[in-house]
C-alpha positions in Angstrom: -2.3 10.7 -20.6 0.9 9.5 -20.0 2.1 6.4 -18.8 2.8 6.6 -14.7 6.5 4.6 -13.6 6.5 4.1 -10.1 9.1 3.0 -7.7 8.7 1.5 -4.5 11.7 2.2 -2.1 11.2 0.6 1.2 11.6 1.8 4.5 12.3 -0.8 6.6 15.1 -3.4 5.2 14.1 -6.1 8.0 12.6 -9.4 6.7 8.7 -9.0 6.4 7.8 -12.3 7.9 8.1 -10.2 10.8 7.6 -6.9 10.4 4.8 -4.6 8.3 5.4 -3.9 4.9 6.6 -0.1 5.0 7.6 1.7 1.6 7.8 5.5 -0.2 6.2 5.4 -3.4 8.0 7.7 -6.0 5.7 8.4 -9.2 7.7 9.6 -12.2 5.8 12.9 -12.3 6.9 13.8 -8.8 4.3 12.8 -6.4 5.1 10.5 -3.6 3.7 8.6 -0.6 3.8 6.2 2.4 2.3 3.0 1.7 2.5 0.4 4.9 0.8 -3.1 4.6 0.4 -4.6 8.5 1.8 -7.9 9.0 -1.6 -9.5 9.8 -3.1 -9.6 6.3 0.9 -10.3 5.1 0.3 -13.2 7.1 -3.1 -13.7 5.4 -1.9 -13.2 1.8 1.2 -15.9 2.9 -0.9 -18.3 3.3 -3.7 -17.7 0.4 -1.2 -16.6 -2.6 1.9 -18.6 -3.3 5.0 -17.0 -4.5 3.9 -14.2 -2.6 5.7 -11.0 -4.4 5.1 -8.1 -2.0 7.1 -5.5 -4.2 4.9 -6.4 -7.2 1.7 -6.1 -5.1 2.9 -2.5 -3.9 3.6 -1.3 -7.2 -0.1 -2.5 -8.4 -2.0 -0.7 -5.4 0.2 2.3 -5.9 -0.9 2.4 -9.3 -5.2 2.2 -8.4 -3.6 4.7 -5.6 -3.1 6.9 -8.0 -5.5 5.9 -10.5 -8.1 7.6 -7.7 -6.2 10.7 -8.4 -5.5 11.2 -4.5 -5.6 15.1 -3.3 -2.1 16.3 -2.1 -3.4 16.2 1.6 -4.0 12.1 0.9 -0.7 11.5 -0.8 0.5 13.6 2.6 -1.4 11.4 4.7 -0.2 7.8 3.0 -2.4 4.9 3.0 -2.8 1.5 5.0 -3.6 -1.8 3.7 -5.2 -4.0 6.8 -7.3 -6.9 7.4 -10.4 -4.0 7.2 -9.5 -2.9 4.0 -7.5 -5.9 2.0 -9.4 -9.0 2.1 -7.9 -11.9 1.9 -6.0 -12.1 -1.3 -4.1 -8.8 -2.9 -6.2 -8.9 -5.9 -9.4 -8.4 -3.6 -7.4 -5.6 -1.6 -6.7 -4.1 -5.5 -10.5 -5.0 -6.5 -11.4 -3.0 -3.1 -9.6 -0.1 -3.7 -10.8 0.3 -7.0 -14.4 -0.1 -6.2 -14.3 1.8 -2.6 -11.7 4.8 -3.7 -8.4 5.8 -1.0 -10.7 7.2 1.8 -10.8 3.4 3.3 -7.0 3.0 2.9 -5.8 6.5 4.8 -3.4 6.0 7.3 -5.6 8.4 9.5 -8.7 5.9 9.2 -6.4 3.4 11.2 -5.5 3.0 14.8 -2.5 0.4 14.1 0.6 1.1 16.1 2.7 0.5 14.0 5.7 2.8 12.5 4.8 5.3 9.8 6.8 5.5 6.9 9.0 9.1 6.9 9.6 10.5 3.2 
């Protein structure tokens, strides 16, 4: 199987130290998604990882995204990354997703009020 590229284009263009973390995921064989990260586990990660690179981080969990080999329906749907889901650090959000699957990370499984990414 080929090797997946991935691009993260975000949505918002605000600085994140007040805002979520808001992004369309492009994969090189034409899929995409919404992937949003809530400021209160940015907030967590902050203060738990240093040199916090929130770009890198989304192109990992877009990768075990995809790795999960999401239906069309969840790629519609997007996925959240929150305090229920991500743990404290982004390796234990990427450890999470690879042991629990994308069901836990659907934007649907989330009451946040915060925008939805648009593709």
């Amino acid at each position: 199987m080929a090797q997946l590229e991935v691009q993260i284009q975000r949505n918002d263009s605000t600085e994140l130290d007040d805002h979520d973390f808001l992004a369309v995921v492009r994969v090189s064989d034409g899929r995409q998604f919404n992937l949003g990260i809530v400021k209160s586990i940015l907030d967590v990660w902050r203060e738990q990882v240093e040199n916090l690179d929130i770009d890198q981080v989304a192109e990992r969990l877009a990768k075990d995204i995809l790795d999960q080999e999401p239906s069309t329906e969840n790629l519609t749907e997007g996925f959240w990354v929150t305090l229920d889901n991500g743990y404290a650090t982004p390796v234990a959000a990427e450890q999470n997703l690879r042991n629990s699957g994308v069901l836990p990370f659907l934007a649907s499984h989330h009451d946040h009020p915060a925008r939805r990414p648009t593709s």
